[in-house]
Residue, then its C-alpha position, 0 to 999 in steps of 0.5 A: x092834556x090827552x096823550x092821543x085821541x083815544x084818551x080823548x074819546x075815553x075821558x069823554x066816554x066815562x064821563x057821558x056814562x056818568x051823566x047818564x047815571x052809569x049807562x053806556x046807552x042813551x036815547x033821543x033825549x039825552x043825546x039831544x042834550x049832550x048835542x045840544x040840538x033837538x029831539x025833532x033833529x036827531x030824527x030830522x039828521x035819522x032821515x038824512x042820513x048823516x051828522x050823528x053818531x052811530x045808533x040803532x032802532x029797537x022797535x020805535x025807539x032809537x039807541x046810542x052807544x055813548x061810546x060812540x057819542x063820545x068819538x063823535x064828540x071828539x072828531x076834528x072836522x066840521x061839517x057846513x051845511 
């Protein structure tokens, strides 16, 4: 199906922008859907300090690239809590 991880991540990528209405950002709620966690986890995992992709604040908000949602998505390992 994917030629290499890159096209994984890609194929992924395009087509979390297209459900986020052609943005390649995304705050708490979307990712939290795309997770399929809560948006009270994400900022438990901000405060931990792991299990989520790259993000940045702005003020009080919280942003994700979706690119880097997508090679999150795509990782091969699993984490056990």
């Amino acid at each position: 199906m994917y030629g290499s991880k890159l096209e994984k991540i890609q194929s992924v990528f395009k087509a979390l922008v297209a459900e986020n209405g052609n943005n390649v950002t995304a705050g708490k709620k979307f990712t939290s859907s795309v997770l399929r966690c809560s948006e009270s986890t994400i900022d438990k995992r901000i405060a931990q300090g792991k299990n989520l992709p790259r993000y940045k604040k702005v003020g009080k908000f919280v942003v994700f690239n979706l690119y880097d949602v997508a090679e999150f998505l795509t990782q091969e390992c699993v984490e056990v809590y």
